[in-house]
C-alpha positions in Angstrom: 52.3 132.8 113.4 49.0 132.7 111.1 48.8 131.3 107.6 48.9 134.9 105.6 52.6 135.8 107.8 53.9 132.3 107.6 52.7 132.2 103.8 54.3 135.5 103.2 57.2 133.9 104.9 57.8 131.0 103.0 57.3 132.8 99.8 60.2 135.3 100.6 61.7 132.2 101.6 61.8 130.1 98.3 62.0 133.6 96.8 65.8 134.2 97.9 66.6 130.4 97.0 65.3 131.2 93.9 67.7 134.4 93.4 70.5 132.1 94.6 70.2 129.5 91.9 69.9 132.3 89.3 73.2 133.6 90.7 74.9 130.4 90.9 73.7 129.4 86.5 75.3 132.9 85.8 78.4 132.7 87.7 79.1 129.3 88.4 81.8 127.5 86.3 82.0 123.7 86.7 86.0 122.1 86.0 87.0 118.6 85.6 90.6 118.6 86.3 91.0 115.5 88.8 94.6 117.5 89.9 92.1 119.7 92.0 91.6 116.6 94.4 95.9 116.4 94.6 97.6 117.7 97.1 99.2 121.6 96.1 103.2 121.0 94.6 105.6 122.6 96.8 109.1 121.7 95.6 110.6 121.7 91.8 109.8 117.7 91.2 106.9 117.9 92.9 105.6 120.7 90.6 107.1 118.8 87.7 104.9 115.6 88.7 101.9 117.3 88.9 102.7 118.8 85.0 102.9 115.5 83.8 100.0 114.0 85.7 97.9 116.3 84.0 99.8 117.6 81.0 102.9 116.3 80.2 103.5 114.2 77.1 103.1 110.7 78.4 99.4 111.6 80.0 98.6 112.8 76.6 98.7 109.2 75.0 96.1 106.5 74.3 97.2 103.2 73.6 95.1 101.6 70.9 94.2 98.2 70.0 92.2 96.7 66.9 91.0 93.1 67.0 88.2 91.0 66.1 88.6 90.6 62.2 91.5 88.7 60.1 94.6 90.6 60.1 94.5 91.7 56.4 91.5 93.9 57.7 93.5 94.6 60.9 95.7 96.4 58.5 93.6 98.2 56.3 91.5 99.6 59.3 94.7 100.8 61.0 95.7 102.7 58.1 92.3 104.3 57.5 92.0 105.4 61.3 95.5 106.8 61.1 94.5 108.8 58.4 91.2 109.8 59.7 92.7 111.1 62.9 96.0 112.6 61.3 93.3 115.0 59.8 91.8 116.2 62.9 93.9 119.0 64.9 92.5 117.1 68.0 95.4 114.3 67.8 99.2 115.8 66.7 100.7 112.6 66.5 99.1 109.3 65.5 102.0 106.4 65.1 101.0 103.0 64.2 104.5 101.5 62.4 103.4 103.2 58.4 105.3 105.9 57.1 103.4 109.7 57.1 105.1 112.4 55.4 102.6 114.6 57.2 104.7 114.3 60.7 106.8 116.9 58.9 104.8 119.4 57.8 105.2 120.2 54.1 106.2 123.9 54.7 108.7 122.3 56.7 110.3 119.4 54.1 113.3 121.6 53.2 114.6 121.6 56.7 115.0 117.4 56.6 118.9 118.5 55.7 118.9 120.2 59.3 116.8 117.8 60.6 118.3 114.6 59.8 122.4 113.7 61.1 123.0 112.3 57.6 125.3 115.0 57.2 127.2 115.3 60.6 129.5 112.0 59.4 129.2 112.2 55.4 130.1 115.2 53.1 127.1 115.8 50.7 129.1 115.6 47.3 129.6 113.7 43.7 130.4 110.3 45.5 127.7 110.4 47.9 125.3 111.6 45.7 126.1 108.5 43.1 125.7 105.7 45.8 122.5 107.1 46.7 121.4 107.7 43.2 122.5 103.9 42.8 121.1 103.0 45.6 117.4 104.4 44.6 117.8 102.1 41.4 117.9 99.2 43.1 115.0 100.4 45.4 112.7 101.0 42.4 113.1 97.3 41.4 111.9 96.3 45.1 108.0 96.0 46.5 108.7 99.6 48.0 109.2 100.9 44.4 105.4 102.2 44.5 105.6 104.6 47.6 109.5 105.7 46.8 108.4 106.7 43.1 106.8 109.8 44.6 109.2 110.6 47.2 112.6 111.0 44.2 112.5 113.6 42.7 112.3 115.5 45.7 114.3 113.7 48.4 116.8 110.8 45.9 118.8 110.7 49.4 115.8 109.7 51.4 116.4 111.9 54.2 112.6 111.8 55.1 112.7 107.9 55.6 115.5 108.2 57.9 114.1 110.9 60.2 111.1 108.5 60.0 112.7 105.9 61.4 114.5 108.4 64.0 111.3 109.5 65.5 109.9 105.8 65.6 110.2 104.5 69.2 113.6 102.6 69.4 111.4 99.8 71.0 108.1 99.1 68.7 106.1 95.9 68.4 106.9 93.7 65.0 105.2 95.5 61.3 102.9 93.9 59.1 101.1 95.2 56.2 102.9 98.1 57.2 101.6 98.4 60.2 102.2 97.3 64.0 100.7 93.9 64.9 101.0 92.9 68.9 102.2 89.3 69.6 98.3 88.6 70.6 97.4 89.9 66.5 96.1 93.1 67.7 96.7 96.2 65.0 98.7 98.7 67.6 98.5 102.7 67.7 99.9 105.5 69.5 97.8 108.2 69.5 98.7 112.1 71.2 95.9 114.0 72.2 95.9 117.3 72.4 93.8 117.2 75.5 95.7 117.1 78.4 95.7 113.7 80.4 93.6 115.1 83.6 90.6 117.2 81.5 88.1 113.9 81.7 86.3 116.3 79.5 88.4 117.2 77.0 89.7 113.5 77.1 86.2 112.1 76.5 85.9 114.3 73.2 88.9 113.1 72.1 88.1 109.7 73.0 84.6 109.6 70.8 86.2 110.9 68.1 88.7 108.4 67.8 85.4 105.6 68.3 83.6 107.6 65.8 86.5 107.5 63.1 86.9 104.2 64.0 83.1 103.0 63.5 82.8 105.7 59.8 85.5 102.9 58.5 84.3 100.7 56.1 84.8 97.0 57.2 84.8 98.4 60.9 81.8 96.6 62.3 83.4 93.3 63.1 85.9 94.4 64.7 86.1 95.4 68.1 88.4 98.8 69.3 90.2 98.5 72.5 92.1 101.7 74.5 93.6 102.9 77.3 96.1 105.0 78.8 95.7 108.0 81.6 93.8 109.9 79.7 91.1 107.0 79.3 91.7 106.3 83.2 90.4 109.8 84.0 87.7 109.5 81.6 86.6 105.8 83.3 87.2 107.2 87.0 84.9 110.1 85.9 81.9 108.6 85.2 82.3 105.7 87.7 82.4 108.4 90.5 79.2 110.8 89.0 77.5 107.4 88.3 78.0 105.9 91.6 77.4 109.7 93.3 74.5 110.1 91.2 73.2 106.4 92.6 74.4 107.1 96.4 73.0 110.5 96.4 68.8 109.1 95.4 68.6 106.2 97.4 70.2 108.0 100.3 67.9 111.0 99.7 64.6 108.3 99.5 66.0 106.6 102.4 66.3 110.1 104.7 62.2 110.6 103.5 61.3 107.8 104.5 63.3 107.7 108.4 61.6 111.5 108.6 58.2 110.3 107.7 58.6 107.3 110.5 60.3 109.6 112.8 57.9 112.5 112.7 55.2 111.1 110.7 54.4 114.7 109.2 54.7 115.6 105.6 54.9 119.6 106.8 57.8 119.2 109.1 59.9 116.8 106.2 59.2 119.6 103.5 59.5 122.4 106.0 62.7 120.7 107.7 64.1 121.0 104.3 64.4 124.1 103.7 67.1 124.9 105.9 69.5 122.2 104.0 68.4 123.6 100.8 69.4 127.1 101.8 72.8 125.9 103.0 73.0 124.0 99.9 72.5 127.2 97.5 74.2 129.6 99.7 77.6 126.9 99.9 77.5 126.9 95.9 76.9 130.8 95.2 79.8 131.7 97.8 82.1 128.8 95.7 81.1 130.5 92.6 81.9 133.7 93.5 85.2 132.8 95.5 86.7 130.1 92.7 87.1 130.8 89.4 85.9 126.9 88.4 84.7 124.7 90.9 85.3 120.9 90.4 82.1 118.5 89.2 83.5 115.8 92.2 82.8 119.0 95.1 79.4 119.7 93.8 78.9 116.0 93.8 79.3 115.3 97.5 79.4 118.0 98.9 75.3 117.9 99.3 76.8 114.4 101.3 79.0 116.2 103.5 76.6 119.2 104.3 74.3 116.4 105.6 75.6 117.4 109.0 73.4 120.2 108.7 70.1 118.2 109.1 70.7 117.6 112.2 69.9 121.4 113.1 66.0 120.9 112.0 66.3 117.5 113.4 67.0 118.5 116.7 64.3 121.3 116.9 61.8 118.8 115.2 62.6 116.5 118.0 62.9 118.9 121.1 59.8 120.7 120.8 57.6 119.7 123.6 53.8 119.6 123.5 52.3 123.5 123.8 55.3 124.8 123.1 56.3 126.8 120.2 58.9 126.3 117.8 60.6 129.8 118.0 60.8 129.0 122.6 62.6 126.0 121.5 64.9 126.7 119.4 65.4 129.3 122.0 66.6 126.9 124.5 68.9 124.9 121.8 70.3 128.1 120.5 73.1 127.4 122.8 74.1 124.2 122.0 73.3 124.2 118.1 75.7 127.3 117.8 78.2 125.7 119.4 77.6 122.7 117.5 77.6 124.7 114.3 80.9 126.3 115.7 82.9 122.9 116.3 81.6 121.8 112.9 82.7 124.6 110.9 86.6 124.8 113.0 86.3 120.7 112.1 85.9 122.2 108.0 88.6 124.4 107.9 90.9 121.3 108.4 90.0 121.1 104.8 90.6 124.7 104.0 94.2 124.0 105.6 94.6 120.9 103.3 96.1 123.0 100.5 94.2 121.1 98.1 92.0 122.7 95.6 89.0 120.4 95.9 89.2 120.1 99.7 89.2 123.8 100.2 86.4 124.5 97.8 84.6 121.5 99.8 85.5 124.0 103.1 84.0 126.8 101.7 81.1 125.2 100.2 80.0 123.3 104.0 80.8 126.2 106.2 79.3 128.6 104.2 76.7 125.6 104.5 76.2 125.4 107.8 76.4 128.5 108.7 73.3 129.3 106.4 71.8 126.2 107.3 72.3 127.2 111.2 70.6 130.4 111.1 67.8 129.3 108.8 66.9 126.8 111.4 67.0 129.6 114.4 65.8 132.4 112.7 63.4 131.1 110.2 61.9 127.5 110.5 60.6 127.7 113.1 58.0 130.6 112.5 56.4 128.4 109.7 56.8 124.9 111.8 53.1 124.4 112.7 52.1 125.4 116.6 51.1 122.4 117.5 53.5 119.8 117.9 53.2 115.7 119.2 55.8 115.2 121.7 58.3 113.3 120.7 58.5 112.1 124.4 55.8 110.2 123.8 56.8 107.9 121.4 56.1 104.0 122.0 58.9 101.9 122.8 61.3 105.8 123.3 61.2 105.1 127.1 61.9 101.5 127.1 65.2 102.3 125.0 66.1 105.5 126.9 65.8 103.2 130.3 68.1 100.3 128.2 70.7 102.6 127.7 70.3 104.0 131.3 71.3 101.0 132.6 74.3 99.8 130.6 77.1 100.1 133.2 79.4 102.8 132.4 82.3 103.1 135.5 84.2 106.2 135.6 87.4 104.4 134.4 85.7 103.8 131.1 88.0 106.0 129.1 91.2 104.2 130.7 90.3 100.3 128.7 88.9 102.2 125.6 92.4 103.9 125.4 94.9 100.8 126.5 92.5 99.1 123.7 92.9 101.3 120.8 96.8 101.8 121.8 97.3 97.7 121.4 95.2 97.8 118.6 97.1 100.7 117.1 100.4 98.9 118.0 100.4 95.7 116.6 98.4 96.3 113.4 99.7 94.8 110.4 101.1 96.1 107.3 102.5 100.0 107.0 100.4 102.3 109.1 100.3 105.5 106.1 99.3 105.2 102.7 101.8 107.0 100.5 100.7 105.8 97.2 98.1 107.7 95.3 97.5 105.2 92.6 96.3 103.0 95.3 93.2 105.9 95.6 92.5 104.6 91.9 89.2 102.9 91.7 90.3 101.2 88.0 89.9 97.0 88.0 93.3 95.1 88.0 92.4 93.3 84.7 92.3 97.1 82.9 95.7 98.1 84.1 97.4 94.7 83.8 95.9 95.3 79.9 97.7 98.8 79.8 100.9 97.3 80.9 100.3 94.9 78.4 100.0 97.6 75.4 102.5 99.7 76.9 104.9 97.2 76.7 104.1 96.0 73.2 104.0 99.3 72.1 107.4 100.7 73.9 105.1 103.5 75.5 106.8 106.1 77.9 106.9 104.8 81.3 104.7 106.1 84.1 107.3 106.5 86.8 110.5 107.6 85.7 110.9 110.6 83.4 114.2 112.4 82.7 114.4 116.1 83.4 117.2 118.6 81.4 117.5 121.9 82.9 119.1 125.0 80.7 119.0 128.6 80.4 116.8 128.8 77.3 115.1 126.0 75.3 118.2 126.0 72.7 120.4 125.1 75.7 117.9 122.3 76.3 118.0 121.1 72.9 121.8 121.6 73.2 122.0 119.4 76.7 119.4 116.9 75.1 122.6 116.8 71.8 125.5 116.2 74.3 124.2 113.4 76.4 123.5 111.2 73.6 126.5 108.9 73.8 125.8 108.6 77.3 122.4 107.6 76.6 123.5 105.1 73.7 125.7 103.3 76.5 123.1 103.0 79.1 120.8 101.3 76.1 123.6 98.9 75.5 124.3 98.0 78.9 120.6 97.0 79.5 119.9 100.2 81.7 116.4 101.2 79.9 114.8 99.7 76.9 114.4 103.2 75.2 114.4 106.8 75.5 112.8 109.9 73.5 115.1 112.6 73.6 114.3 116.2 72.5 116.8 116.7 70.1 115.2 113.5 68.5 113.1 115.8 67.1 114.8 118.6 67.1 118.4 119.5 67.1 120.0 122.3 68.3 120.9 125.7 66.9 124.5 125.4 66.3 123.7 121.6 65.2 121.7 122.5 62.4 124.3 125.8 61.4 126.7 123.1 61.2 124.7 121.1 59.0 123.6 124.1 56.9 127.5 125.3 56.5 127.8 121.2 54.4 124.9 121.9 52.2 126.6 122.9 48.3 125.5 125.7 46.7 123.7 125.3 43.7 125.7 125.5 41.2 128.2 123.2 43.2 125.3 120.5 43.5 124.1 120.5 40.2 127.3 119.9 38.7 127.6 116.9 41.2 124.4 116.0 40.5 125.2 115.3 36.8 128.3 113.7 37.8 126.4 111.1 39.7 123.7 111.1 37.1 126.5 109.7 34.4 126.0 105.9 33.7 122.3 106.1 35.4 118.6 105.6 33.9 117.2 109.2 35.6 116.8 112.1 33.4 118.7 115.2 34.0 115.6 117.7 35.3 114.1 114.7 37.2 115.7 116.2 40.8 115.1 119.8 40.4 112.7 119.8 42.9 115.9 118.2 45.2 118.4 121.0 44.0 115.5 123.3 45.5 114.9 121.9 48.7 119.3 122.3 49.4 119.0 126.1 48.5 116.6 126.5 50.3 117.8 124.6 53.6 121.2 126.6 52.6 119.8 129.8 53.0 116.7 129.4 55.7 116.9 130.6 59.4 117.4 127.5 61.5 114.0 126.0 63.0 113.5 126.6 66.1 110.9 125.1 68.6 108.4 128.2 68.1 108.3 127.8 64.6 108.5 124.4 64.7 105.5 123.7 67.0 103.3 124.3 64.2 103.6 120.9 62.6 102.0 118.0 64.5 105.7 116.7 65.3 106.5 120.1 66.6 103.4 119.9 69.1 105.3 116.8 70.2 108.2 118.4 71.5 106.7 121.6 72.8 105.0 119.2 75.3 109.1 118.3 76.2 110.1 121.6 76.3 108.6 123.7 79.9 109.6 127.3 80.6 110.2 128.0 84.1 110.4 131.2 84.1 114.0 132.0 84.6 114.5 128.8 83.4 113.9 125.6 81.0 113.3 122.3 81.4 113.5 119.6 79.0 111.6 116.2 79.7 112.9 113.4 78.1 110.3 110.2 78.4 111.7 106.8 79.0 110.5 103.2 78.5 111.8 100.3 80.4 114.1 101.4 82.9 115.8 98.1 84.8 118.8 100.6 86.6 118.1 104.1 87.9 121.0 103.8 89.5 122.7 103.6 86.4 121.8 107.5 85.7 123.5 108.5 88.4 126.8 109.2 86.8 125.2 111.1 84.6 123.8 113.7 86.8 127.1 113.8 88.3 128.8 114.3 84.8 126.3 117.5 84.2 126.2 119.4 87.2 122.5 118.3 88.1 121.5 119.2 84.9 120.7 116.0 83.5 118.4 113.9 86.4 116.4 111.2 86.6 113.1 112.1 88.3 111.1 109.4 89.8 107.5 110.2 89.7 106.6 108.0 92.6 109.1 109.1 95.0 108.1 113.2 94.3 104.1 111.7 94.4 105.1 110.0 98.1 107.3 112.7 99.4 104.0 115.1 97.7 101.6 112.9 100.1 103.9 112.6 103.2 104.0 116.8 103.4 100.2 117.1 103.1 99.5 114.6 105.6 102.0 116.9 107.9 99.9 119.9 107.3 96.7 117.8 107.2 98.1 116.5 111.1 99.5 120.1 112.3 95.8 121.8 111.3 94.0 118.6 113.3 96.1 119.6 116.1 95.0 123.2 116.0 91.8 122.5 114.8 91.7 120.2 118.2 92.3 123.1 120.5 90.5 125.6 118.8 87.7 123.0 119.7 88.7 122.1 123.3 89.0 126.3 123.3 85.6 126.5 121.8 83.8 123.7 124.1 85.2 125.2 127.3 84.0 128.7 126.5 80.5 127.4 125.3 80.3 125.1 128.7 82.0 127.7 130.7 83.6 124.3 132.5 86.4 122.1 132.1 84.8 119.5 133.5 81.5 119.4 130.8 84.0 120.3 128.4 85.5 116.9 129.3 82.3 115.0 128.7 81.7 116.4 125.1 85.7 115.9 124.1 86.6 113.0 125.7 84.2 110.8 124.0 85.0 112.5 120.5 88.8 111.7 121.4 88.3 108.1 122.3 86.1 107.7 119.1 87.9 108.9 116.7 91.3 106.8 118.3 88.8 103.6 117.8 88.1 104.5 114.4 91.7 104.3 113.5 92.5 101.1 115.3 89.7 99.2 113.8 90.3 100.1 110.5 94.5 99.4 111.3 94.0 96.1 112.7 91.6 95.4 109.3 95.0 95.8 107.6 93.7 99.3 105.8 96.6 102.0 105.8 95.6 105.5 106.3 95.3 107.7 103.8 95.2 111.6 103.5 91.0 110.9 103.0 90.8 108.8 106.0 92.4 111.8 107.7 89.7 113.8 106.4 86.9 111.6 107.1 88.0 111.6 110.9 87.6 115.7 110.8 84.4 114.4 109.5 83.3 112.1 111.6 84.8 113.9 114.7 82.3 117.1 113.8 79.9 114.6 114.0 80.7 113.1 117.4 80.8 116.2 118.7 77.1 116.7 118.0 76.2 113.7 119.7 78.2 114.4 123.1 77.4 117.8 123.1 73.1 117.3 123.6 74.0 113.9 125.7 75.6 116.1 128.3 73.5 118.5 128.2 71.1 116.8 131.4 67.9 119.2 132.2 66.9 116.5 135.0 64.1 116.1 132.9 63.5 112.4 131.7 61.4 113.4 128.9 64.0 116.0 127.5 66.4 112.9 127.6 63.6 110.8 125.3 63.8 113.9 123.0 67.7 114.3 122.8 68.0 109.9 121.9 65.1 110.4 119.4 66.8 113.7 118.0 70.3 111.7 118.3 69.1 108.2 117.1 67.6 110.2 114.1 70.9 112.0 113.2 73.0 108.9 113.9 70.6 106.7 111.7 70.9 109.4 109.1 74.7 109.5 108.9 74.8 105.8 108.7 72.4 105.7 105.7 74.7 108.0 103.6 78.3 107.2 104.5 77.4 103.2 104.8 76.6 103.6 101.4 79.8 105.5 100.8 81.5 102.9 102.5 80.7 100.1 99.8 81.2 102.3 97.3 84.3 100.6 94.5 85.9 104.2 94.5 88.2 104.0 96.8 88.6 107.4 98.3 84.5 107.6 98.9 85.2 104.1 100.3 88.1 105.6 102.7 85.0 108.7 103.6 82.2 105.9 104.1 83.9 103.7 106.3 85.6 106.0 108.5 82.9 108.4 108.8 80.4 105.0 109.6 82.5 104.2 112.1 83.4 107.6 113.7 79.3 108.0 114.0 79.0 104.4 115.8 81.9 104.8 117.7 80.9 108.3 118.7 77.1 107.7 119.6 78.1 104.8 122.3 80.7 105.7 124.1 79.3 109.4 124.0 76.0 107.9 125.3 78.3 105.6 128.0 80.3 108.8 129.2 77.4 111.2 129.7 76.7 112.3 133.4 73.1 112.0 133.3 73.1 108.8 132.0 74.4 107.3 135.0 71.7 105.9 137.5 71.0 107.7 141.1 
């Protein structure tokens, strides 16, 4: 083609990629939701686990630490953040051992009558009302004189301090200052976000505003602010992955410039051998845009990794083309092979697709789409602006000498037969468990960081991260109701050492009919204000002091009761709309525990209610959650494998060539596994992935190595083309495969090893390889 066609070409060319990438800024939405990389709930717990990784009230909780500065500071910078954040709709509950009459919100303080069980056990008249009044006296001559003065008049019963105390955690570390001090000196707070725990995003905001109310303190600058908690967790593990993507993805993009340059020595063909990539690229995001209503930052982030599969396509016509020949006569002649390669590759992807996770399917979409794009460009387009000379890669010093080295490795025809007893014995008498079922070992967070957050939690009484109890009811009143009835059971389990603490729903809020009950003891007026003077007899207070009181009891008397709708208004109400989850024709209440020593001890329990009341351990449901993906992850490798040997058979139109392209891929990817078994490294659902992977790869590699033309420079150009690819993978998944994140680590090392495994037994089972 001449320079004003292949100009007019290329211009179209970037042209369309243009278009693409305005497509992709108007339509694409980027999410940061880690639960998109989780495998998809299927049964009630599982569901339920996956609503509290991500939402539920314990992810919604940093644990924070103040340190640094004497203690009398430690105090005074504890109470100003508390009342900093307690401003800010961002955080509904901020606990850190003070007393905040905004928990209840003011339109709310009447209802403390309904609220509180004060009057489940005592009758609110004359005598009651003078022991409290006496009571109050004796208060007022005590240090807390200062903060009860304002609270009197309104509340002489001190209802408010008593639901305070109700709704502080049963277990909370020792109060100084009027605050919570941990046994290292640290000023402790509990802090609710109302970003949920898996929104890195949202988390992050939150997270800076609590540093940047921390730092506007006065006295702050000494003193150093420590936090964690999941939501912090997702936060860390999200920059540590785009930080160590961002690093992986330059120096393995410098690093694939520089092996081009060596390996072609032309600046056209590296910039021209690009494009195809870059269209796959483009295409693999607009078709995600437009198929996914968000598409996760982590898929954008490697996926550009993963689709380097398709630089092999421009590879292998950069390396095939033979001197006098044109590029469009031989891409001709690959056609066959790089279709079926692109074939195999993309049946390899939709293992993904079958994964029935979020991010894995969107990473499905995003390389087949890929490839596919990439695959035609390189047939269709490159090669009419590829210049028409070419220097054959044949040719290449030292390319013989290696081509004859490999040529006369010995490779018997029982080959396959010791690879196979090898990797079985391997396989067989690895140490350790063979599956990894825990998905906090896919965490990439130092030890010293979550021994600290077991530290705080337990300091703090925080909800525990495994065990979580679930009430089930008709309606959330019935919850509330369920939540009211199992208290005594609860209150014996504390006793008997079973759990440290629990946070009930109806901590918060009781029931319906409870707080009718408690309405039907509240005098009228009349009734109370002639009690009132009787108790005032013989007593300092003036007589009008506690009409704002007398108002507060008519109108509990005559107010609807609260329920959790109008309730959820007030910071503490956000609290236990987190506890409360309708299920449709159902709801569940989620009661948060700290501590537990027995499960076993809830068993009676569950019994006692039908199944209503059960303990729900979240690591069981996230194990039995990982055990059913890896059986659909296995049972779409197993079709994906005879869509392949399907594929193959058709493409080769012979069992026996089909043989030579699968065999090798088999034996490989079996090698993979025992090596990284007898390194003691249990399998994970990513190591499954990375063998899809690394298998497509493979498949690349056996596919041109039996492909034998007789011709010993067209075997020159397949090793360069090969050596190039393999040399290629190994730059960007050896880098994965030091990575500290641990499921890029699982995709490194696997994939690192599929590609050597793959390139020498493929090269050792290949018929023409064999001497004459």
């Amino acid at each position: 083609m001449r320079f004003a066609p292949r100009a007019a070409l290329l211009a179209a060319w970037l042209v369309c990629l243009g278009l693409l990438y305005v497509l992709i800024t108007h339509t694409l939405v980027v999410g940061t939701d880690l639960r998109s990389f989780m495998p998809a709930p299927t049964t009630p717990d599982q569901k339920l686990l996956m609503d509290q990784v991500g939402e539920g009230p314990g992810s919604r909780l940093l644990l924070v630490a103040i340190d640094g500065v004497p203690a009398s500071q430690l105090a005074s910078l504890s109470h100003g953040l508390a009342a900093s954040l307690r401003k800010q709709p961002a955080y509904p509950q901020v606990v850190n051992g003070d007393f905040d009459l905004a928990a209840l919100d003011n339109r709310f303080l009447f209802y403390r009558y309904l609220l509180s069980p004060t009057l489940d056990t005592t009758a609110m008249d004359a005598p009651f009302l003078s022991d409290q009044l006496q009571q109050r006296l004796d208060d007022m001559a005590s240090p807390a004189a200062s903060m009860l003065k304002s609270l009197l008049p309104r509340d002489p019963t001190l209802e408010l301090l008593k639901l305070a105390e109700r709704w502080t955690p049963a277990k909370s570390p020792q109060v100084k200052d009027g605050v919570w001090f941990s046994s290292k000196g640290e000023a402790l707070l509990l802090v609710q976000t109302q970003a949920a725990g898996f929104d890195p995003e949202a988390q992050e905001a939150a997270i800076n505003g609590i540093r940047s109310a921390f730092a506007a303190l006065p006295g702050s600058q000494g003193a150093h602010l420590l936090l964690s908690g999941p939501g912090y967790f997702s936060v860390v593990v999200n920059a540590q992955t785009r930080h160590e993507a961002d690093v992986i993805g330059r120096i393995s993009t410098i690093g694939f410039i520089v092996l081009l340059l060596v390996a072609y020595r032309s600046v056209t063909s590296l910039l021209f051998g690009a494009l195809p990539v870059a269209t796959g690229g483009l295409a693999g995001i607009a078709v995600m845009a437009l198929c996914f209503r968000e598409v996760h930052g982590i898929t954008l982030a490697f996926g550009f990794t993963l689709l380097g599969v398709a630089q092999e396509y421009p590879i292998r016509l950069l390396s095939h083309r033979r001197a006098g020949e044109t590029a469009l006569a031989s891409v001709r002649g690959l056609w066959p092979l790089l279709m079926t390669a692109i074939a195999s590759a993309c049946i390899a992807y939709l293992a993904f697709y079958a994964s029935g996770v979020g991010g894995l399917q969107q990473l499905a979409v995003f390389t087949i789409t890929g490839l596919l794009a990439a695959g035609l460009a390189t047939r269709y387009l490159l090669p009419h602006l590829l210049p028409e000379r070419a220097r054959d890669i044949a040719t290449t010093p030292g390319l013989a000498r290696l081509r004859t080295f490999f040529d006369e490795l010995p490779r018997p025809r029982w080959l396959p037969v010791p690879i196979a007893l090898a990797a079985a014995a391997m396989l067989y008498f690895a140490p350790g468990s063979f599956w990894e079922n825990n998905l906090a070992a896919l965490t990439p967070l130092p030890t010293d960081m979550l021994m600290t957050d077991a530290r705080l939690r337990g300091e703090l009484g925080a909800p525990d991260v495994r065990y979580l109890l679930v009430l089930q009811a008709h309606d959330a009143d019935g919850v509330l109701a369920l939540s009211e009835r199992i208290e005594p059971d609860i209150d014996r389990l504390l006793a008997g050492k079973a759990l440290d603490s629990v946070e009930l729903p109806s901590r918060y809020l009781p029931s319906a009919a409870t707080q009718k009950a408690r309405q039907a003891k509240l005098p009228d007026t009349q009734a109370l204000q002639k009690m009132l003077a009787s108790a005032l007899q013989d007593t300092p207070f003036k007589k009008d002091l506690f009409a704002p009181f007398v108002a507060d009891v008519a109108a509990a008397r005559s107010a609807p009761v609260l329920t959790p709708e109008r309730f959820a208004s007030s910071p503490l109400g956000q609290r236990l709309s987190a506890m409360l989850v309708n299920r449709g024709d159902h709801w569940v209440g989620l009661a948060t525990l700290s501590g537990v020593h027995d499960a076993a001890a809830f068993a009676p329990l569950a019994a006692k209610t039908g199944g209503a009341v059960r303990l729900l351990d979240l690591k069981q449901a996230s194990e039995s959650l990982v055990a059913e993906y890896r059986t659909r992850i296995l049972k779409a490798l197993a079709v994906a494998t005879l869509l392949l040997i399907a594929t193959i058979a058709f493409a080769l139109r012979s069992f026996r060539r089909a043989w030579h392209v699968l065999a090798p891929m088999t034996l490989a990817t079996f090698m993979v596994l025992a090596v990284e078994r007898v390194a003691g490294i249990p399998l994970s659902l990513f190591h499954l992935v990375s063998l899809i992977l690394a298998g497509g790869l493979g498949l690349h590699y056996a596919l041109f190595f039996e492909r034998d033309t007789g011709d010993p420079d067209e075997q020159r150009r397949t090793l360069h083309a090969t050596i190039v690819c393999v040399l290629s993978a190994l730059l960007v998944f050896g880098m994965l495969a030091w990575s500290s994140i641990p499921v890029l680590r699982a995709i490194g090392l696997t994939v690192s090893l599929g590609v050597a495994f793959h390139f020498c037994i493929s090269i050792l089972m290949a018929p023409h390889a064999s001497k004459e």
